[in-house]
Wavefront OBJ file of the C-alpha trace (Angstrom):
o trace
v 56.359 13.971 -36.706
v 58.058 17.036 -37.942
v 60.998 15.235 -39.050
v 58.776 12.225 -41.271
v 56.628 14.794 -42.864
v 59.803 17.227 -43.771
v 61.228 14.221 -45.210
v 57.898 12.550 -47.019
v 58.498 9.590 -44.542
v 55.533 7.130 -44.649
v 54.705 5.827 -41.051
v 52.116 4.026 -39.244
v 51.211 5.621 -35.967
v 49.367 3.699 -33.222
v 47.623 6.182 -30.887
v 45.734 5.520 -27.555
v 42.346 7.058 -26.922
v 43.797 8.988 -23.524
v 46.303 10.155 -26.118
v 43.517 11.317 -28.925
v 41.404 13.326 -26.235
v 44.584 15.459 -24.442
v 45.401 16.469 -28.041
v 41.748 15.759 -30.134
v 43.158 18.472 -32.843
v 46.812 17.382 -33.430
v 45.862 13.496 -33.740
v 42.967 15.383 -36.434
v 45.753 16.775 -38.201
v 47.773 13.455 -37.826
v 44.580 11.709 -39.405
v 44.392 13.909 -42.131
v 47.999 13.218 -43.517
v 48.800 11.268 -46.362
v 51.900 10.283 -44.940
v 50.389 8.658 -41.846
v 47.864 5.859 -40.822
v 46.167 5.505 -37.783
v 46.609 2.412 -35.843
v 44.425 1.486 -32.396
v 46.588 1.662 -29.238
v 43.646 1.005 -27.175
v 42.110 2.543 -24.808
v 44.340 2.694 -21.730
v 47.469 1.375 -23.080
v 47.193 -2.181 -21.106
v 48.322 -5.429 -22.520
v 45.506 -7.628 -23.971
v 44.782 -10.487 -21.350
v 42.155 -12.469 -20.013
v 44.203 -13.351 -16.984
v 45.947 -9.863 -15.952
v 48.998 -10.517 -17.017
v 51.602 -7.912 -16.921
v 54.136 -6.638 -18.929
v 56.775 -4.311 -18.743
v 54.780 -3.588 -15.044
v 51.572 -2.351 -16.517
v 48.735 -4.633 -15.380
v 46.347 -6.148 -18.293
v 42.909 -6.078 -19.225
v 41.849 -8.791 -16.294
v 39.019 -10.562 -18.492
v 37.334 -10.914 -21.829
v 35.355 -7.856 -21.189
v 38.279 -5.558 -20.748
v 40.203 -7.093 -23.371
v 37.556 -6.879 -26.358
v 36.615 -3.078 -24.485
v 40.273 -2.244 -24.537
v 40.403 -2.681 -28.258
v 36.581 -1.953 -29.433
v 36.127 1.713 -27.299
v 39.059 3.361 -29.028
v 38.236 1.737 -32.416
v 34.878 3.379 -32.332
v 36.128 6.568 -30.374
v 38.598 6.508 -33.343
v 35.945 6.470 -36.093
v 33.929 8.622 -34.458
v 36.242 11.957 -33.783
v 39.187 11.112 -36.772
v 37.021 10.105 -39.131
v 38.234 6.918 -40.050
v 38.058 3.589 -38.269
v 41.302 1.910 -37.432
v 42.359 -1.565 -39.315
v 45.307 -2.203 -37.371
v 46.317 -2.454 -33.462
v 49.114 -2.695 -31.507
v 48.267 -3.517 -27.468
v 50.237 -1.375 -25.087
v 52.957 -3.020 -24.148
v 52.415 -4.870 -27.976
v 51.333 -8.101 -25.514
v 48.381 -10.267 -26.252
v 47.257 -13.594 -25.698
v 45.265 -15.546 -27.737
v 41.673 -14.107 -26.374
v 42.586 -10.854 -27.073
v 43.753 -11.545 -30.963
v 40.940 -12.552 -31.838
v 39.085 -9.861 -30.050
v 41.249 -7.796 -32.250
v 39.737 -9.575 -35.484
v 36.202 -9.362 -34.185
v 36.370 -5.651 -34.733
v 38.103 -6.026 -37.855
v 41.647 -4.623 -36.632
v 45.017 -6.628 -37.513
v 46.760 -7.224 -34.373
v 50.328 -5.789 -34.849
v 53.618 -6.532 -33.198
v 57.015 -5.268 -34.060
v 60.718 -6.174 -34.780
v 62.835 -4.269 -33.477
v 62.327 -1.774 -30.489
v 63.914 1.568 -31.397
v 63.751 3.632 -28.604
v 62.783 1.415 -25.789
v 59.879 3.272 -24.323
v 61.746 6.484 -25.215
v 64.406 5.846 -22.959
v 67.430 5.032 -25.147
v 70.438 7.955 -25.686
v 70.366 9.377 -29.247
v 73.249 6.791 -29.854
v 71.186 3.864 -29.011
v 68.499 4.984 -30.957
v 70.866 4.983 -33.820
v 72.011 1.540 -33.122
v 68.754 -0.224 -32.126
v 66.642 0.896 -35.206
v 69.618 1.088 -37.094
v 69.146 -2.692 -37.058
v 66.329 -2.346 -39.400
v 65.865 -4.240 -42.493
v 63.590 -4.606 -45.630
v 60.053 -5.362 -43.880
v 60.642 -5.294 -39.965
v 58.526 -2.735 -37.977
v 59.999 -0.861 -35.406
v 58.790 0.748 -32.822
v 59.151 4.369 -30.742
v 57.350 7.109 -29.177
v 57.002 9.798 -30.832
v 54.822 11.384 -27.235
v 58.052 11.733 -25.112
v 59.449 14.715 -25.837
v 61.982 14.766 -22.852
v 63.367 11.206 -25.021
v 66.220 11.628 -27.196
v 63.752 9.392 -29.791
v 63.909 12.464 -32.240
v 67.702 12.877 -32.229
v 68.399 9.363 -33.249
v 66.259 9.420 -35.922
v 67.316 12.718 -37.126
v 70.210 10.661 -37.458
v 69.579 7.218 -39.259
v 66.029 8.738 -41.807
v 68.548 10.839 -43.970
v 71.212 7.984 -44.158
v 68.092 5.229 -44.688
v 67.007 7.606 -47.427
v 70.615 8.640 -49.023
v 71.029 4.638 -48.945
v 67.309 4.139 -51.095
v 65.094 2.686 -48.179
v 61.256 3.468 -48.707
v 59.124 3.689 -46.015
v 55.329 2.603 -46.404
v 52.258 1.710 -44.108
v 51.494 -1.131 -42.581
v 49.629 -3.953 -44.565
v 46.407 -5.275 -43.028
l 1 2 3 4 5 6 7 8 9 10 11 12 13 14 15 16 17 18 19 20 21 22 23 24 25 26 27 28 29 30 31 32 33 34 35 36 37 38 39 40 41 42 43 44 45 46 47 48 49 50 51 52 53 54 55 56 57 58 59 60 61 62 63 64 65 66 67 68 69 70 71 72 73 74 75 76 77 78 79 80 81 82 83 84 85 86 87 88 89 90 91 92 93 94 95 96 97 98 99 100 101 102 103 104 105 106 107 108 109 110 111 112 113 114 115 116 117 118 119 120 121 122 123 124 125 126 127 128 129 130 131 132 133 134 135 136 137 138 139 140 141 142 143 144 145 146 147 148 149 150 151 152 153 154 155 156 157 158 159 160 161 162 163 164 165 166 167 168 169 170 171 172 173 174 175 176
């Protein structure tokens, strides 16, 4: 986060509600800068299912219930303690079927997928980072984590946002 605001980097950043309550005042701060918009990452960071269905070994929401709760509890938690109500969402695990996009559009949120995968849960070396999102070109979304610190998500970038910006790439927030 340091690095995108030191640079005037644009991003959209998808936060969970678990996230939002262990750290209420920096995702307050996050909301109230220009730079960045708010996306819903749910509420426990499950893939949207009505069946269960796992990916990347996290279990999904198991039913219509938990799908549409998954998405609407952090939407209004969202509104309610940043101010602003979310129009976009990315499921964790960016999995949904097609229950849970249109539980997505019921509470007015885009559903959101991605590209290209730039730090693969955080675990990629500084050089893969490089590599993977280095990949990048005019309108894909990539994804990475900014929450692992113990990741080597920051040194890759540290890497490839001055050459993206010595080369002219703009950065800009998601479109609904």
């Amino acid at each position: 986060i340091d690095l995108l605001t030191s640079r005037g980097v644009k991003a959209t950043l998808f936060l969970n509600m678990r996230w939002i309550k262990a750290n209420t005042s920096y995702a307050k701060e996050l909301a109230a800068n220009p730079l960045f918009e708010l996306g819903n990452h749910g509420s426990r960071h499950c893939p949207i299912s009505v069946t269960g269905r796992a990916a990347y070994g996290i279990p999904g929401t198991a039913n219509v219930s938990e799908a549409c709760h998954e998405i609407a509890d952090n939407h209004a938690y969202m509104a309610s303690e940043l101010g602003k109500a979310p129009r976009l969402f990315r499921a964790g695990t960016a999995h949904y079927d097609d229950v849970g996009v249109a539980c997505c559009r019921e509470f007015g949120e885009t559903p959101v997928g991605f590209a290209i995968n730039g730090d693969a849960g955080a675990t990629y070396t500084a050089s893969q980072v490089v590599t993977e999102a280095g990949k990048a070109r005019a309108g894909d979304i990539v994804i990475s984590h900014m929450n692992q610190p113990a990741g080597q998500t920051f040194e890759g970038y540290s890497q490839l946002i001055p050459r993206w910006l010595d080369a002219g790439v703009s950065f800009a927030h998601l479109p609904a």
